[in-house]
DRENTOR-397363 format. One line per 2 residues: number of its first residue (from 1); their letters; for each residue x, y, z of N, C-alpha, C. Coordinates in steps of 0.02 Angstrom, whole numbers, plus 50000, padded with zeros to 5 digits. Example, Ala and Ser with C-alpha at 12.3 -4.5 7.8 and 13.67 -1.06 7.14 Angstrom:
// residues 2
1) as) 50660,49716,50390,50615,49775,50390,50660,49835,50390 | 50642,49888,50354,50684,49947,50357,50645,50002,50394
This chain:
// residues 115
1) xx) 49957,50244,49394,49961,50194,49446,49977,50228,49512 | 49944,50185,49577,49961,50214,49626,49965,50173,49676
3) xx) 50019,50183,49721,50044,50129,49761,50019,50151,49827 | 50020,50109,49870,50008,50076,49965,50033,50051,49991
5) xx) 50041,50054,50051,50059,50008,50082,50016,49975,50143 | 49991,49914,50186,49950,49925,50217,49976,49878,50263
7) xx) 49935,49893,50329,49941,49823,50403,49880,49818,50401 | 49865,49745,50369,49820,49706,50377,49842,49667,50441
9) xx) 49770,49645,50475,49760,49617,50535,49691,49591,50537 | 49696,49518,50562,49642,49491,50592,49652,49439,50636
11) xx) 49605,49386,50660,49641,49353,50728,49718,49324,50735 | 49740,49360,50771,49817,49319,50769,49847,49317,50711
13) xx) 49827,49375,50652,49878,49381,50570,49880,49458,50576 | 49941,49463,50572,49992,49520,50527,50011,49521,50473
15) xx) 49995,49547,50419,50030,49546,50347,50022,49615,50335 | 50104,49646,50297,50122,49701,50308,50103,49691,50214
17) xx) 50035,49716,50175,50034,49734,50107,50053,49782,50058 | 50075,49763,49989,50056,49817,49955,50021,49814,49890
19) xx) 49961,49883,49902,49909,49866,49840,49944,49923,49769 | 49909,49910,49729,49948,49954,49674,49886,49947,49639
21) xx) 49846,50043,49636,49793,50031,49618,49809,50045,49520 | 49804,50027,49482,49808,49993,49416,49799,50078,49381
23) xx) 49815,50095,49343,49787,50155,49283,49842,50181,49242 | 49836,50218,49208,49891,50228,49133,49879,50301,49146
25) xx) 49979,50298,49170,49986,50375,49168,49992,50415,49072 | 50018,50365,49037,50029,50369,48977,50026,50354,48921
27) xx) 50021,50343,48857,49993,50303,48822,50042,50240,48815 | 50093,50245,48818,50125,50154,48821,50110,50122,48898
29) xx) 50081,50143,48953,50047,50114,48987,49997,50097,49001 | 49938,50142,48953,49895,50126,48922,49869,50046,48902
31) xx) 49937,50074,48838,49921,50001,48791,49948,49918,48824 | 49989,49957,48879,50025,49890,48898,49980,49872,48936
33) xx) 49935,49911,49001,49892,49869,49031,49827,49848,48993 | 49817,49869,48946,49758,49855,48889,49796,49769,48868
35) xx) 49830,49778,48853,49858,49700,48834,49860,49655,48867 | 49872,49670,48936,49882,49602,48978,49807,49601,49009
37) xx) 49746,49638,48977,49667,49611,49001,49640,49667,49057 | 49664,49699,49059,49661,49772,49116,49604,49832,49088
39) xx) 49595,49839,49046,49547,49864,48997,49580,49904,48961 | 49532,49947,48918,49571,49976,48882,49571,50060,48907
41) xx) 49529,50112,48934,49543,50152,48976,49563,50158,49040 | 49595,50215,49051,49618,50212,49099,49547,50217,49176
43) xx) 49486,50233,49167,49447,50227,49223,49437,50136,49230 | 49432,50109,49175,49420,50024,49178,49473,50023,49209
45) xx) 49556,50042,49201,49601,49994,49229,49620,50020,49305 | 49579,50083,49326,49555,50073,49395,49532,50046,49428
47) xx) 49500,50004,49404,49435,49948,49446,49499,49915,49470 | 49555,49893,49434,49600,49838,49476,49632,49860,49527
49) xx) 49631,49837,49587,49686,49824,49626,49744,49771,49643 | 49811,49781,49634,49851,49731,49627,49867,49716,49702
51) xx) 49865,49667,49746,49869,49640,49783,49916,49592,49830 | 49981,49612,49865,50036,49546,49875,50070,49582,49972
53) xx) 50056,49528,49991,50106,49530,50044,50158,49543,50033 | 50176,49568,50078,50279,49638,50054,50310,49558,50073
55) xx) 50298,49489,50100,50334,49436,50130,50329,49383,50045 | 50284,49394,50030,50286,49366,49971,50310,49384,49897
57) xx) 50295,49326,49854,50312,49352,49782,50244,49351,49723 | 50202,49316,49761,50136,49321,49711,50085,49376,49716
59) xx) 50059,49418,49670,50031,49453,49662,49950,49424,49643 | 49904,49448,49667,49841,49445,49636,49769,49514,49640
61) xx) 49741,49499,49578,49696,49552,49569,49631,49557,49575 | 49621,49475,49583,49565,49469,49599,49528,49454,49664
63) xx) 49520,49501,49710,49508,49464,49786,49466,49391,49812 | 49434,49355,49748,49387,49315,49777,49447,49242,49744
65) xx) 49501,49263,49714,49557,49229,49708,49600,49226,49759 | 49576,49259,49818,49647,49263,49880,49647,49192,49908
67) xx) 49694,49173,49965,49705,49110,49985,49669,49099,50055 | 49651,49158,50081,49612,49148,50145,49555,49209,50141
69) xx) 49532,49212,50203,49469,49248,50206,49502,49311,50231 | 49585,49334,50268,49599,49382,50260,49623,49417,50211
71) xx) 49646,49382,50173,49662,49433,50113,49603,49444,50072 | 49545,49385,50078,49501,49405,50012,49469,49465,50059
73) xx) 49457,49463,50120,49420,49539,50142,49449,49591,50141 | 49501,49583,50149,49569,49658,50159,49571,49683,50074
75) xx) 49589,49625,50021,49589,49655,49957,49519,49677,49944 | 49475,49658,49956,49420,49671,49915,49391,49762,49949
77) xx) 49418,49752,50036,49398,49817,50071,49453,49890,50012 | 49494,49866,50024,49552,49917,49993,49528,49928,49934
79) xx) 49503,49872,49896,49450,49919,49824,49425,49957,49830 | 49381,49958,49872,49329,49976,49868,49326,50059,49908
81) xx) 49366,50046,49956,49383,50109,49992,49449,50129,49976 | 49482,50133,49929,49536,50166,49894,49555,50248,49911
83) xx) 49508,50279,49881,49517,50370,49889,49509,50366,49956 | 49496,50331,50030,49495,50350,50090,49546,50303,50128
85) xx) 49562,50279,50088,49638,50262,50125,49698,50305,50101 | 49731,50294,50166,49811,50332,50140,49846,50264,50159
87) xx) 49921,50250,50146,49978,50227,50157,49985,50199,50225 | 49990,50160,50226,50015,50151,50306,49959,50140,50365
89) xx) 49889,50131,50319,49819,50132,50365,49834,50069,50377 | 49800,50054,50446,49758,49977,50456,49715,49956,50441
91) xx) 49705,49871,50393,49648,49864,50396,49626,49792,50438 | 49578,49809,50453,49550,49760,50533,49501,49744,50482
93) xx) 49513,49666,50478,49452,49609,50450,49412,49620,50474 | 49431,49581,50559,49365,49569,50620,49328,49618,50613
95) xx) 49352,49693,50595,49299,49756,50612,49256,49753,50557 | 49308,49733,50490,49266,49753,50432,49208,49702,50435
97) xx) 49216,49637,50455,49156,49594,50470,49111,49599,50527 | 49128,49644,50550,49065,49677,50619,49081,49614,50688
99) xx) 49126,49577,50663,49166,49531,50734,49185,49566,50798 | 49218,49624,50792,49228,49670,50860,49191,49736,50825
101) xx) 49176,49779,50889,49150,49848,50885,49201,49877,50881 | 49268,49882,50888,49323,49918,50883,49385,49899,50832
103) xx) 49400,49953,50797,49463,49952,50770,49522,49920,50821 | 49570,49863,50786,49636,49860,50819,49664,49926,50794
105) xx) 49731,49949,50835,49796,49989,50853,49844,49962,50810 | 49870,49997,50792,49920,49974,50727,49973,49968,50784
107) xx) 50022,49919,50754,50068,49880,50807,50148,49935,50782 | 50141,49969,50742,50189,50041,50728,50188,50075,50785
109) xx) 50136,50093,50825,50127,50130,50889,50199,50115,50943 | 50187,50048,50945,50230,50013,50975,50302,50020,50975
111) xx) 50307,50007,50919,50374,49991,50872,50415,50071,50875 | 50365,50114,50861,50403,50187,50850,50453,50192,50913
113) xx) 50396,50170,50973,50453,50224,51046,50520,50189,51030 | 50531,50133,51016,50582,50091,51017,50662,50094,50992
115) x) 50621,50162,50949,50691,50205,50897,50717,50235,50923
């Protein structure tokens, strides 16, 4: 398993996420994510990404299960581009939907001088 953290952004939303991309370092994690429907190797139980606002308590894995159109684009982007994200990236809906030509500025920029 491997964890993230992300700033999702799109008009007027901030949600500070974290994804947890799914796999079995071992064989009792293996079998445990094999049980709860995750598959039974560890490349199948890659396909999942676990999905929750750091503000919330619900988790989800399936992006076309999210509650709005930013999380179902932000989870479904973070699947899919996994190995090219690191920790702490932004992800911009509007961009990923071709809405603006430009990436937003992560609002950390900000926040840092402040320390």
């Amino acid at each position: 398993m491997e964890v993230k953290l992300f700033e999702v952004r799109d008009r007027g939303t901030f949600i500070p996420v974290i994804a947890i991309r799914l796999g079995s370092r071992n064989e009792a994690e293996r079998y445990l994510l094999s049980r709860a429907g995750y598959g039974q190797e560890k490349d199948a139980q890659q396909e999942y990404v676990l999905y929750a606002g750091l503000e919330e308590y619900q988790m989800q894995y399936d992006p076309h299960e999210q509650t709005n159109r930013t999380r179902h684009v932000s989870h479904k982007y973070i699947g899919e581009h996994w190995e090219d994200l690191n920790s702490g990236d932004l992800i911009d809906v509007e961009w990923i939907l071709g809405e603006t030509n430009h990436k937003k500025q992560s609002e950390a920029w900000g926040h840092a001088e402040e320390k």
